[in-house]
N, C-alpha and C positions, 0 to 999 in steps of 0.2 A: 535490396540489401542495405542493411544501417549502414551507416557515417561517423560512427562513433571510436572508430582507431586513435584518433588525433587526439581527443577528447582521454584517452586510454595512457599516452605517450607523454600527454603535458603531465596526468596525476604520477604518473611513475616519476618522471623526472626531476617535478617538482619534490618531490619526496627524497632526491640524490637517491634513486635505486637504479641500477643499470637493468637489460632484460634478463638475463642469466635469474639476479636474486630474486627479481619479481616470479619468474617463471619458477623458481624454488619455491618457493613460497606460495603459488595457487597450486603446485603438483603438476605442472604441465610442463612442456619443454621451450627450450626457448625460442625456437623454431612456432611453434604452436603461438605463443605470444607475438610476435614477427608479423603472424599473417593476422593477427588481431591488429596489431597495430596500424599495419595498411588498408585494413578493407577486405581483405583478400578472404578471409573467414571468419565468422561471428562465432563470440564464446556463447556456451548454453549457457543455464539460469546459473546453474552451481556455482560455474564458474563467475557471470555477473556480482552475484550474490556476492562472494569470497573475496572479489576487488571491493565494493561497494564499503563491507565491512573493512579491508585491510586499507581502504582509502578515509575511510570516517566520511563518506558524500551518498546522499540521496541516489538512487537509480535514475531518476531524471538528471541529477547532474550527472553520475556519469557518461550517460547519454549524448551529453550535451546540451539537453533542451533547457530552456529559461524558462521562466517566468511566463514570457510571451509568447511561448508555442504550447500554451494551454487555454482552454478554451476559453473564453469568455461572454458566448452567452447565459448569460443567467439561467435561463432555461434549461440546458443543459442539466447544470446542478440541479435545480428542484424536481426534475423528472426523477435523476437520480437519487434522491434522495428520497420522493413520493414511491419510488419503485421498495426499496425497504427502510421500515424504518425501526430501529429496537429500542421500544418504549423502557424497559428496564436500563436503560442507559442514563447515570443522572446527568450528565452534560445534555442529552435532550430535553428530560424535563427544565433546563435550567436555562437553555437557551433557545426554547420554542414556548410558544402559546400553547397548549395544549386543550383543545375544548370540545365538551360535546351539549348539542343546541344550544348552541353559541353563547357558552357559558364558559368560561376559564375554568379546568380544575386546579387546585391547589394542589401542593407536594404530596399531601396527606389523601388524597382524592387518588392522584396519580397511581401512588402504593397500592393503595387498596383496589383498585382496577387490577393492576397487574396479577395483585395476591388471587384475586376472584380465577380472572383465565388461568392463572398454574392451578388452581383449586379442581376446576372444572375438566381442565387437560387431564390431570390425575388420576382422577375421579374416572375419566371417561377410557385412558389406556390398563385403570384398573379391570373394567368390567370387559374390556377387552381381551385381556390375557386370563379373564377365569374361564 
């Protein structure tokens, strides 16, 4: 079971909310908030969500986790990022090498690729649906 109550108790408090207005304010009762704050029972995503937002803090913070309960082998990442990757994205072109026989494409190269496979995809769920 998570560990993240404490973590739940400092953002409320820090914020001057007692559990009454907080537990107003996610739709829950304050009881419900209670056993979040001890441990006792984990809120579901909606609710995560609804603090994350009403707190202004990332899901890892409210969590509790830093910085340094994230992984850090590099590998890690590149898997996951070799696992998918969305070329029509311009932050990729803009921050990867992009090449094929190990030639760089340029922006202009990049486009026109991508224009080709939606051309081709179109073309090809056309003849599909005649």
């Amino acid at each position: 079971m998570a560990r993240y109550g404490k973590r739940i108790a400092e953002l409320r408090k820090k914020r001057g909310m007692n559990q009454e207005s907080l537990a107003g304010l996610l739709g829950i009762t304050r009881a419900s908030l209670s056993h979040y704050e001890t441990d006792r029972r984990e809120p579901d995503y909606e609710i995560l969500t609804k603090m994350a937002d009403l707190f202004r803090v990332s899901f890892d913070d409210l969590m509790g986790r830093s910085p340094d309960d994230q992984p850090t082998d590099p590998q890690i990442h590149i898997t996951e990022f070799l696992n998918r990757v969305e070329l029509a994205d311009d932050k990729i072109a803009s921050r990867y090498e992009l090449t094929i026989d190990g030639r760089t494409l340029t922006p202009e190269e990049t486009k026109r690729f991508i224009a080709i496979i939606r051309s081709e995809r179109a073309t090809h769920s056309d003849r599909l649906g005649s």
